[in-house]
N, C-alpha and C positions, 0 to 999 in steps of 0.2 A: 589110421583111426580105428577104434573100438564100435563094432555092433552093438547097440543099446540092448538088444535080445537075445541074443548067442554070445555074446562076446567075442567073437572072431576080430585080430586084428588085422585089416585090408587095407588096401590102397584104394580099393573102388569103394566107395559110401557111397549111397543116398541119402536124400534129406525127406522122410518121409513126414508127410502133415498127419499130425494125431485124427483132426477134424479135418476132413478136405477144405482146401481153397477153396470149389466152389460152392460149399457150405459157411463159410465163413470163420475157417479155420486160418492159424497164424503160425501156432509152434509145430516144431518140426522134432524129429527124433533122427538120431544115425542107424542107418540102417543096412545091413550088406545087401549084396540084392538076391540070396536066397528068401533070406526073413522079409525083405520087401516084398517080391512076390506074393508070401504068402499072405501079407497083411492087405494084399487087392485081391484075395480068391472071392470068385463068381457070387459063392453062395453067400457073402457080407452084402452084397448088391454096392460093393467097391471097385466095379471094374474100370479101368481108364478110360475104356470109349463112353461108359455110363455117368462118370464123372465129366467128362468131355463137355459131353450132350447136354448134363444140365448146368455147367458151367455157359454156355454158347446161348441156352434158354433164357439164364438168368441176364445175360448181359442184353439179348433181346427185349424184354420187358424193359431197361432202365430204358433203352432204346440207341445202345451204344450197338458198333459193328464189330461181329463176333468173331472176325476171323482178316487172312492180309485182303488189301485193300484191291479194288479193280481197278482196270487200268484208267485213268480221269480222275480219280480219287487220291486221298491219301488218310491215314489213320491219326487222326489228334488227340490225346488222351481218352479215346476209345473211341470216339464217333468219327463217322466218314467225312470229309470234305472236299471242295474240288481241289485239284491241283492243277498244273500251267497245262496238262495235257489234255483239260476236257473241254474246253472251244477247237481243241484240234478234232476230238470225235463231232462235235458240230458241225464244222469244217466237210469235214470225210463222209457223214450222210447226207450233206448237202450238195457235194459233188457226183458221189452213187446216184440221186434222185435225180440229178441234172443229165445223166447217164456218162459221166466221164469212168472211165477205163481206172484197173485195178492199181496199177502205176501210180498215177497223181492219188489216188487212195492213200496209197502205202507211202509215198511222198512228205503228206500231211499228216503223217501219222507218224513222223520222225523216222522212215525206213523201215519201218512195221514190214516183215513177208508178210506176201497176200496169203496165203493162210489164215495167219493171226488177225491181219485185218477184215478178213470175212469171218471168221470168228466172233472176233469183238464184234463188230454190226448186225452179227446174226444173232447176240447177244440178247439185245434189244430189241429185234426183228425192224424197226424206222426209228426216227426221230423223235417218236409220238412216247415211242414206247423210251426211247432212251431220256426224256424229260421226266416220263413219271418216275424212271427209277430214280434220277437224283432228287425229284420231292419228293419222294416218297423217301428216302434212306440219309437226306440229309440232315446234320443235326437241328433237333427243334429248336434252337437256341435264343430266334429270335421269338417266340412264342413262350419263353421261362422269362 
């Protein structure tokens, strides 16, 4: 394929957005990835991690999740929901609280290493804290 601005013919293209995606850009241009580069230099204020950011921003505002899902979660057309795994963390702090051993933890957690499983629960630091995250990050849906 042809560079739209050098005209180099490549095998490696890019599909460069004229107007960013997370501006609300659609069409794209070929691009080899010298000229691509060039078209994210720092000083347009086009950089990827900057476009990232308010890409991640703008998705916050709608009130969709900006990024992959946590473990108890899953991503539905952009917003968080539970999936089969999150009465298993229910399960898993209510066993910790009861003072049962890292074992049946990681048990209930589908074979979760105790690593991961204290991880994940340190996450949240209790139960308390791991309710507000999922009212807090679930979608508003029954509120629309």
């Amino acid at each position: 394929m042809k560079c739209w601005e050098c005209e180099l013919e490549t095998e490696v293209i890019h599909h460069h957005h004229v107007v960013p995606r997370s501006r609300g850009g659609t069409k794209t241009v070929p691009l080899c990835e010298p000229c691509h580069s060039k078209a994210h230099h720092k000083e347009k204020n086009m950089t990827i991690s900057k476009l990232s950011r308010e890409a991640m921003e703008k998705l916050r505002k709608e009130g969709r999740w900006p990024g992959r899902s946590p473990y108890g979660f899953k991503v539905v057309n952009g917003y968080l929901e539970k999936d089969d795994n999150w009465n298993h963390i229910i399960e898993a702090f209510k066993l910790r609280s009861q003072g049962a051993r890292w074992a049946a933890v990681c048990d209930k957690l589908d074979g979760m290493s105790r690593q991961g499983a204290r991880k994940l629960l340190d996450r949240y630091g209790d139960l308390d804290g791991f309710i507000h995250f999922t009212n807090t990050n679930l979608r508003k849906a029954s509120k629309e």
